[in-house]
N, CA, C and O atoms as a Maestro MAE file, in Angstrom:
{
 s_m_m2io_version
 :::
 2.0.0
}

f_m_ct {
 s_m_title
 :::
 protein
 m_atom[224] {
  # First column is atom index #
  i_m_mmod_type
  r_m_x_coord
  r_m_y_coord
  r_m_z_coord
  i_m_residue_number
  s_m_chain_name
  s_m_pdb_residue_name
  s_m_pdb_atom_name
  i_m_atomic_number
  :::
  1 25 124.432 101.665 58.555 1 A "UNK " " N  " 7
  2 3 125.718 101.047 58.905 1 A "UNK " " CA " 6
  3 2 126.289 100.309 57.690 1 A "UNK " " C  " 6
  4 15 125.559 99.392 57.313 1 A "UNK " " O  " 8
  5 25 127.414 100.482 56.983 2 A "UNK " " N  " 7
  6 3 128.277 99.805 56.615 2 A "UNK " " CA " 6
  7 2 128.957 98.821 56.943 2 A "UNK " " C  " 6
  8 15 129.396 98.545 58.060 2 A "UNK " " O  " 8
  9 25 129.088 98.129 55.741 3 A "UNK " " N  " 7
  10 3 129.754 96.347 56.413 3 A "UNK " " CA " 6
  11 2 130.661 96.050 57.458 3 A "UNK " " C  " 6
  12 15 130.640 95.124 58.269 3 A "UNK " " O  " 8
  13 25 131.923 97.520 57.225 4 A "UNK " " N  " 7
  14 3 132.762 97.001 57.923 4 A "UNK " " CA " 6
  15 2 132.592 97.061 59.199 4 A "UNK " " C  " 6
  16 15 133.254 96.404 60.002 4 A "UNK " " O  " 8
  17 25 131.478 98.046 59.559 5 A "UNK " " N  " 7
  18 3 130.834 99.157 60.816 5 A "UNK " " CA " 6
  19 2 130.576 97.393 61.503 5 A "UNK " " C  " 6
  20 15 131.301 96.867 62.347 5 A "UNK " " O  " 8
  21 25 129.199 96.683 60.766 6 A "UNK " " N  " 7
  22 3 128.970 95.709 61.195 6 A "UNK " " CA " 6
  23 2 129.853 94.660 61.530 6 A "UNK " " C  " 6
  24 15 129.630 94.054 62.579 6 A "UNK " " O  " 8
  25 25 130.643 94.394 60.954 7 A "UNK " " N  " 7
  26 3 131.769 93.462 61.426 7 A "UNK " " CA " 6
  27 2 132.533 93.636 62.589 7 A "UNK " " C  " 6
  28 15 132.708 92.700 63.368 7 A "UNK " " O  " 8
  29 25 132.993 94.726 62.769 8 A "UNK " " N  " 7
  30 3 133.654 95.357 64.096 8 A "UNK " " CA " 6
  31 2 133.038 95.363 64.603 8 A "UNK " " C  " 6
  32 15 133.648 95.041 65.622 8 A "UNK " " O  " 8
  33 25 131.314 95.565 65.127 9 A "UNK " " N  " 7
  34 3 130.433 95.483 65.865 9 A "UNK " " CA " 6
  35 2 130.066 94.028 66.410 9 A "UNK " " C  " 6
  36 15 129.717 93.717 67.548 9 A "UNK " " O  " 8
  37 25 130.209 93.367 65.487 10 A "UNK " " N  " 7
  38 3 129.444 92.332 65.457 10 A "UNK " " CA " 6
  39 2 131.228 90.917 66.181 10 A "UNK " " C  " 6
  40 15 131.116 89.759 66.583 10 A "UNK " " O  " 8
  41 25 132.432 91.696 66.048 11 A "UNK " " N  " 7
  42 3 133.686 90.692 66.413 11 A "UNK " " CA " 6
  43 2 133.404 91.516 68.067 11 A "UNK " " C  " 6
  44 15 133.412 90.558 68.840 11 A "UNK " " O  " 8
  45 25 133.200 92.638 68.805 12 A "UNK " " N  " 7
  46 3 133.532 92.937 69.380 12 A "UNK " " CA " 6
  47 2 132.426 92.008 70.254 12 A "UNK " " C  " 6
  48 15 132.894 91.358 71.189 12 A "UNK " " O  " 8
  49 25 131.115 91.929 70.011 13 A "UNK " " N  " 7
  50 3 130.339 91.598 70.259 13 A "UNK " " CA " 6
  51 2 130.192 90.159 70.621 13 A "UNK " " C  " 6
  52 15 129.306 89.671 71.322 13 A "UNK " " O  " 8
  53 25 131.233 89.524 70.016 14 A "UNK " " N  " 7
  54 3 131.739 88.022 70.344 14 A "UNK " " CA " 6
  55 2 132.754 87.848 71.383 14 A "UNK " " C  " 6
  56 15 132.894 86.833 72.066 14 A "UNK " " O  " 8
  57 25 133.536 89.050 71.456 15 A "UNK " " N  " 7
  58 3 134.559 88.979 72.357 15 A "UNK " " CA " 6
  59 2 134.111 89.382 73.497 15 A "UNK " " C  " 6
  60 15 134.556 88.773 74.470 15 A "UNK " " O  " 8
  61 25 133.353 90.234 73.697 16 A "UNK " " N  " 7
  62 3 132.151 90.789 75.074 16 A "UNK " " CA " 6
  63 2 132.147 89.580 75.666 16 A "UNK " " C  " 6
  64 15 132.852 89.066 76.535 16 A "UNK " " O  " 8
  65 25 130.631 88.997 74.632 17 A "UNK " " N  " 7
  66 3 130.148 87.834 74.855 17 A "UNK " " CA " 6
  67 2 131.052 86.952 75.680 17 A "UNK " " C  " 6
  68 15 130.866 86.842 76.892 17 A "UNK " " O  " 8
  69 25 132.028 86.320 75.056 18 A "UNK " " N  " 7
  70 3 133.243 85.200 75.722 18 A "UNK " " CA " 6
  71 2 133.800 85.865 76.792 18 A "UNK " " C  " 6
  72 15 134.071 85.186 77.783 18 A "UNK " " O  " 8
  73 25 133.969 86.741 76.802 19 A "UNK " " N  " 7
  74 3 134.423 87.300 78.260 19 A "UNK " " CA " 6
  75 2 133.439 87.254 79.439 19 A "UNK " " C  " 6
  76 15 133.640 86.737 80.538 19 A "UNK " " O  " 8
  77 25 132.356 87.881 79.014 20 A "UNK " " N  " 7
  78 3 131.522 87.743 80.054 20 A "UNK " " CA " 6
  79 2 130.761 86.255 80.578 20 A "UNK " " C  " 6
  80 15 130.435 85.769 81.661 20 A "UNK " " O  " 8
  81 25 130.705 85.927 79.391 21 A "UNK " " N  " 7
  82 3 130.499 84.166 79.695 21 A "UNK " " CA " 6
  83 2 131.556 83.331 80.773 21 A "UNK " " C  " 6
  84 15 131.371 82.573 81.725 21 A "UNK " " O  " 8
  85 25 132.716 83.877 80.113 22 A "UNK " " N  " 7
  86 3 133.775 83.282 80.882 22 A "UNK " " CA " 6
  87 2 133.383 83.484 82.858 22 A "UNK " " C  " 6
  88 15 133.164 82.679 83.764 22 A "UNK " " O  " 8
  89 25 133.484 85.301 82.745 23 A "UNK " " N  " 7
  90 3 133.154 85.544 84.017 23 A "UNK " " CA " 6
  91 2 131.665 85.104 85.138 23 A "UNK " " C  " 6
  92 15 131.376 85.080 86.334 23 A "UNK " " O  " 8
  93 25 130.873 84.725 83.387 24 A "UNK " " N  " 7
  94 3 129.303 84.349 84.268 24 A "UNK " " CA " 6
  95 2 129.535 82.691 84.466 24 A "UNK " " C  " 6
  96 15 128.753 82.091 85.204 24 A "UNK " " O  " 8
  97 25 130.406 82.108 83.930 25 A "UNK " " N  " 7
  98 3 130.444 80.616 84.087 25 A "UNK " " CA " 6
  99 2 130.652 80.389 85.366 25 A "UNK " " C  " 6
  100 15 130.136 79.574 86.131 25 A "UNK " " O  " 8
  101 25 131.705 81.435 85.568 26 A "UNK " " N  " 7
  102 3 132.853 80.920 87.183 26 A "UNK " " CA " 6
  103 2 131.804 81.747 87.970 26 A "UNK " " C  " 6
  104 15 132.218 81.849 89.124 26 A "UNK " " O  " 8
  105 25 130.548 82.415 87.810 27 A "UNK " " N  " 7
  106 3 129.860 82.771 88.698 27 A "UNK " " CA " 6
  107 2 128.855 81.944 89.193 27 A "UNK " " C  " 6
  108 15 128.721 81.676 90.387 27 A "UNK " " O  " 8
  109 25 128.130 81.528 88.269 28 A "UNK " " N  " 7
  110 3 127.304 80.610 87.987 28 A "UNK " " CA " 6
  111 2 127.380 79.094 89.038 28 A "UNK " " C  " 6
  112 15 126.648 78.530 89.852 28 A "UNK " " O  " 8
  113 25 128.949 78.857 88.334 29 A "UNK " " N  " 7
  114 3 129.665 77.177 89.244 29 A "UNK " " CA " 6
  115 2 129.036 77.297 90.754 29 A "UNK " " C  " 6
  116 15 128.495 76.374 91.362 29 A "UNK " " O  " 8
  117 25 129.282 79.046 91.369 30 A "UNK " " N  " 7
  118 3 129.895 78.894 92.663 30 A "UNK " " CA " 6
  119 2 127.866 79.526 93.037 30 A "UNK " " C  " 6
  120 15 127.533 79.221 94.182 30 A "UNK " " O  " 8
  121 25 127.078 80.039 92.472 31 A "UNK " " N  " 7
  122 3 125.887 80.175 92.607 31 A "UNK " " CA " 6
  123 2 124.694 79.001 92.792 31 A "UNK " " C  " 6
  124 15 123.674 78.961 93.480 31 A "UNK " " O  " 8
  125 25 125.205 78.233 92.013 32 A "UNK " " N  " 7
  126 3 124.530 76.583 91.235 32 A "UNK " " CA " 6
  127 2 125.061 75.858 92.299 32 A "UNK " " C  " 6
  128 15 124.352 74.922 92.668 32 A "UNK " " O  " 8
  129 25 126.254 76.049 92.980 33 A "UNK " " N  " 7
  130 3 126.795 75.194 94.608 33 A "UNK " " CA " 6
  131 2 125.738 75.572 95.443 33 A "UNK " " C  " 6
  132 15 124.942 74.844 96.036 33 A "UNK " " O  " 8
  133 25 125.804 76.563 95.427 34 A "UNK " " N  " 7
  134 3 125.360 77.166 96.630 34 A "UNK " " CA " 6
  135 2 123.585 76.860 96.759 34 A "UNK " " C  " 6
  136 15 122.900 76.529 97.727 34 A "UNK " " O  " 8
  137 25 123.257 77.121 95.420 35 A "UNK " " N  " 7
  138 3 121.884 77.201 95.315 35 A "UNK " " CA " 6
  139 2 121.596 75.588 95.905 35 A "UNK " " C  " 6
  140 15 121.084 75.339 96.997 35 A "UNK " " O  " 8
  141 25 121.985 74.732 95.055 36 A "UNK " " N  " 7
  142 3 122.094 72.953 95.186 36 A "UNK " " CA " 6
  143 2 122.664 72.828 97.209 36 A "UNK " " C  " 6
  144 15 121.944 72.360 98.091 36 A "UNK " " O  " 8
  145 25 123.235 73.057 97.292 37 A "UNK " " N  " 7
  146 3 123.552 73.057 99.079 37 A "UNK " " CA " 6
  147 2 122.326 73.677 99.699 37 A "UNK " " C  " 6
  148 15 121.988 73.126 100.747 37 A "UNK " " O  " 8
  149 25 121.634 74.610 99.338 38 A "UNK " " N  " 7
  150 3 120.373 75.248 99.777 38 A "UNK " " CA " 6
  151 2 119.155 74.232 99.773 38 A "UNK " " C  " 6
  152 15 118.489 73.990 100.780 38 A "UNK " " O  " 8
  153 25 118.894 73.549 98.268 39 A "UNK " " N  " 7
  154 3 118.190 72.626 98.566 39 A "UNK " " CA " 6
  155 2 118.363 71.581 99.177 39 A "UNK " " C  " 6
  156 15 117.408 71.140 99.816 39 A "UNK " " O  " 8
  157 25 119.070 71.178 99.176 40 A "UNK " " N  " 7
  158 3 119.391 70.001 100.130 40 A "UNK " " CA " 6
  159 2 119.410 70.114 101.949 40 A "UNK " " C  " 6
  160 15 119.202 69.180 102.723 40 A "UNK " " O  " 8
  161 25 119.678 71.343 102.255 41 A "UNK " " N  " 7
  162 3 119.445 71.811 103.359 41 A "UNK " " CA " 6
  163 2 118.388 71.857 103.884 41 A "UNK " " C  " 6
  164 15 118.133 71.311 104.958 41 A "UNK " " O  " 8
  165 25 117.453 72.642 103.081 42 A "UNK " " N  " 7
  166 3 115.843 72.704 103.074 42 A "UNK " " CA " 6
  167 2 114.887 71.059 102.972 42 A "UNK " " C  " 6
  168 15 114.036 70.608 103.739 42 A "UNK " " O  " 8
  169 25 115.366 70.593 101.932 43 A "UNK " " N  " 7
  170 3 115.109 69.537 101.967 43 A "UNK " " CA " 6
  171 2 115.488 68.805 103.041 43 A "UNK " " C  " 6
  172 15 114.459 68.340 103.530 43 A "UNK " " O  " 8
  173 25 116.363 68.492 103.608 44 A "UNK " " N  " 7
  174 3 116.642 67.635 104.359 44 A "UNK " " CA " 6
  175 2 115.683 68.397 105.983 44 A "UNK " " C  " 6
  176 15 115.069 67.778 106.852 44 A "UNK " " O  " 8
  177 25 115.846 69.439 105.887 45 A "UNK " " N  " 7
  178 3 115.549 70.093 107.116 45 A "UNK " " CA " 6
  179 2 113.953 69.721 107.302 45 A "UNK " " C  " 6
  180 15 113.415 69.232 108.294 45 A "UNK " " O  " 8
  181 25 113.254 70.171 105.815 46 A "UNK " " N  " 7
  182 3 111.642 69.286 105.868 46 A "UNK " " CA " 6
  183 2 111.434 68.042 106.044 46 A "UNK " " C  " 6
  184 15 110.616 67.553 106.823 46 A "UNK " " O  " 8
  185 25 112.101 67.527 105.391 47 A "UNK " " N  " 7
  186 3 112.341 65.715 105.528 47 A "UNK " " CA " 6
  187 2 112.158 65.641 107.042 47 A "UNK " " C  " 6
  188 15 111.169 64.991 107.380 47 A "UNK " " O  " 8
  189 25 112.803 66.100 107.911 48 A "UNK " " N  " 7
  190 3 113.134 66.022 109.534 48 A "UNK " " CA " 6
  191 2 112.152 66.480 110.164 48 A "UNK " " C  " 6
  192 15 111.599 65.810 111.036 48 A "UNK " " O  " 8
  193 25 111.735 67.782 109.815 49 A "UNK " " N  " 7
  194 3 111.033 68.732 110.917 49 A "UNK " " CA " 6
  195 2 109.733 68.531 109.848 49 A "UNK " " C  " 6
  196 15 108.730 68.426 110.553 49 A "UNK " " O  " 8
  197 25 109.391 68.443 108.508 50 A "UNK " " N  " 7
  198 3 108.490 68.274 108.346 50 A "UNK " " CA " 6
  199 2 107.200 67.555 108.230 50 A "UNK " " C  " 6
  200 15 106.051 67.935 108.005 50 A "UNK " " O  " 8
  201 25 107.749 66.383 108.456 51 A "UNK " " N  " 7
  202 3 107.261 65.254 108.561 51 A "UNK " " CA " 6
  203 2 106.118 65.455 109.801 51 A "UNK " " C  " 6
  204 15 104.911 65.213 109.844 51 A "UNK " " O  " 8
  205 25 107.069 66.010 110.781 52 A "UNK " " N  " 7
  206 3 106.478 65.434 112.235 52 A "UNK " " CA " 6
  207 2 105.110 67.106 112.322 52 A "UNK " " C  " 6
  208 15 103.947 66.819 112.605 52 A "UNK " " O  " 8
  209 25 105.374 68.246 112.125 53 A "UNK " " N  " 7
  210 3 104.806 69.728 112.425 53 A "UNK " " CA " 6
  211 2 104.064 70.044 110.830 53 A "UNK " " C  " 6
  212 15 103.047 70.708 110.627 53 A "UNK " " O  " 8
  213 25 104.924 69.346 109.818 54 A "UNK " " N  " 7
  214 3 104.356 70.196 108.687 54 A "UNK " " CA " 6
  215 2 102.561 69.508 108.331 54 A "UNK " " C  " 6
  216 15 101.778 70.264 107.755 54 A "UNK " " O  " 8
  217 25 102.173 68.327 108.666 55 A "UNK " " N  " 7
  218 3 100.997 68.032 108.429 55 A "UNK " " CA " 6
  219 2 100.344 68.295 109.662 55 A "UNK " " C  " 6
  220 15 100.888 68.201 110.762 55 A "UNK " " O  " 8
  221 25 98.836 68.718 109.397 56 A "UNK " " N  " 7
  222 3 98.116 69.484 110.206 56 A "UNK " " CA " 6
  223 2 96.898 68.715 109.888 56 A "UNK " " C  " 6
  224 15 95.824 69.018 110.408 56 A "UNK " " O  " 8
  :::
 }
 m_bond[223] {
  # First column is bond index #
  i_m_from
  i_m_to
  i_m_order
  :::
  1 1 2 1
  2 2 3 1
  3 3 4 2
  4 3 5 1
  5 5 6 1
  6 6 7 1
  7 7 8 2
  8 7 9 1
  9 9 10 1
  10 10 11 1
  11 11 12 2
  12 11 13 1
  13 13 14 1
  14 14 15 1
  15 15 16 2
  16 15 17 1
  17 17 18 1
  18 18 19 1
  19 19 20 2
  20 19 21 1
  21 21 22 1
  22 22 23 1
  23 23 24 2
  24 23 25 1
  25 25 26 1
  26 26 27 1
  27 27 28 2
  28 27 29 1
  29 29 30 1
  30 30 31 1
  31 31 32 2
  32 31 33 1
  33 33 34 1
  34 34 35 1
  35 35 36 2
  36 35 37 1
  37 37 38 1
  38 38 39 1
  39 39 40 2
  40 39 41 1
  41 41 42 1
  42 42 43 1
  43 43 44 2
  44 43 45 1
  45 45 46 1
  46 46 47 1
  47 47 48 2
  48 47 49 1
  49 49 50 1
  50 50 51 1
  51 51 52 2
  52 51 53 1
  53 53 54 1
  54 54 55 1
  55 55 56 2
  56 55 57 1
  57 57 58 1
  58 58 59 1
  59 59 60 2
  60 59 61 1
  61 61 62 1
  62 62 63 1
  63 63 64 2
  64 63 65 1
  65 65 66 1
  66 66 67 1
  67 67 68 2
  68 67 69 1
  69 69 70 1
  70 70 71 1
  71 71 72 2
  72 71 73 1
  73 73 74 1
  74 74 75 1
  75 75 76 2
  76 75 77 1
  77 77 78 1
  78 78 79 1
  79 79 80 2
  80 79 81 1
  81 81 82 1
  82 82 83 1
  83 83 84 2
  84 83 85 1
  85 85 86 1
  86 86 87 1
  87 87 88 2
  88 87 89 1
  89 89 90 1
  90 90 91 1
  91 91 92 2
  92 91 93 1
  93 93 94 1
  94 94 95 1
  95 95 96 2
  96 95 97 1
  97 97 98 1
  98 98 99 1
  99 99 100 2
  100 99 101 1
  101 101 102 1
  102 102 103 1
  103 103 104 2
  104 103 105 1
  105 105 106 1
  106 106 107 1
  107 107 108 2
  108 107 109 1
  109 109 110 1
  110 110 111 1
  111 111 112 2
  112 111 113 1
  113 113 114 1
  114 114 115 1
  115 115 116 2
  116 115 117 1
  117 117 118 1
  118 118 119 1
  119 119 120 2
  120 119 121 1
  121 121 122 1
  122 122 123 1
  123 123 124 2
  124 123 125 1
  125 125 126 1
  126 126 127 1
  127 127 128 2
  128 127 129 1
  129 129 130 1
  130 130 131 1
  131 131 132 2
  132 131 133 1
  133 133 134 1
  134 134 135 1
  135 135 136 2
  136 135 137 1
  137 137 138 1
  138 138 139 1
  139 139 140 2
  140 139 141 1
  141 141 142 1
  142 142 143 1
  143 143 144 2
  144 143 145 1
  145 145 146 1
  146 146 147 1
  147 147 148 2
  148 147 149 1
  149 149 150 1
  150 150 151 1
  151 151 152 2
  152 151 153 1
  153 153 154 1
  154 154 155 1
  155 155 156 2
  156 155 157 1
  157 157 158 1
  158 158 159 1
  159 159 160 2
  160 159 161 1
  161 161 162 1
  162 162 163 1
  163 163 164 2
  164 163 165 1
  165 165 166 1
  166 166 167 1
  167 167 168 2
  168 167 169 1
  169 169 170 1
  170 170 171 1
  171 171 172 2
  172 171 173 1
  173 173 174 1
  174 174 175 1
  175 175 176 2
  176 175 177 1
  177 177 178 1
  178 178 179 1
  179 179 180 2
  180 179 181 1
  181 181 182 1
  182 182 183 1
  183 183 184 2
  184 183 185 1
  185 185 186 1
  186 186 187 1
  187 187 188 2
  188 187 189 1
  189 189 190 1
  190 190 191 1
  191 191 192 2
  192 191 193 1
  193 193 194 1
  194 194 195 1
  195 195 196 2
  196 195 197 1
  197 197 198 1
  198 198 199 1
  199 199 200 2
  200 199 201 1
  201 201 202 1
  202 202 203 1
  203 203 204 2
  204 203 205 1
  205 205 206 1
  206 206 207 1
  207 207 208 2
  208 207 209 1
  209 209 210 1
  210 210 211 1
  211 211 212 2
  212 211 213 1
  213 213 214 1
  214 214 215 1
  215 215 216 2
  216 215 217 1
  217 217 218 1
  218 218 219 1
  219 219 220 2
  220 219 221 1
  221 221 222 1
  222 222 223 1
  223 223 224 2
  :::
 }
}
């Protein structure tokens, strides 16, 4: 590969990058909610129910 080969490879490769970042950020926000609402659910749900059934 030649320089310029690499350069065009290597700008496109930044612009991928930022794009898909862009699109994995705003995926991420609404995954990282969801995930965080999950624990807290769970958590809270053991907190409640586990206390009293989960020790044996």
């Amino acid at each position: 590969m030649n320089k310029t080969t690499k350069l065009v490879f290597f700008v496109v490769l930044i612009v991928v990058g930022l794009v898909a970042f862009k699109f994995l950020a705003g995926m991420l926000r609404n995954i990282l909610f969801i995930a965080v609402a999950a624990v807290l659910v769970i958590g809270a749900y053991r907190f409640v129910f586990g206390s009293k059934a989960g020790k044996k």
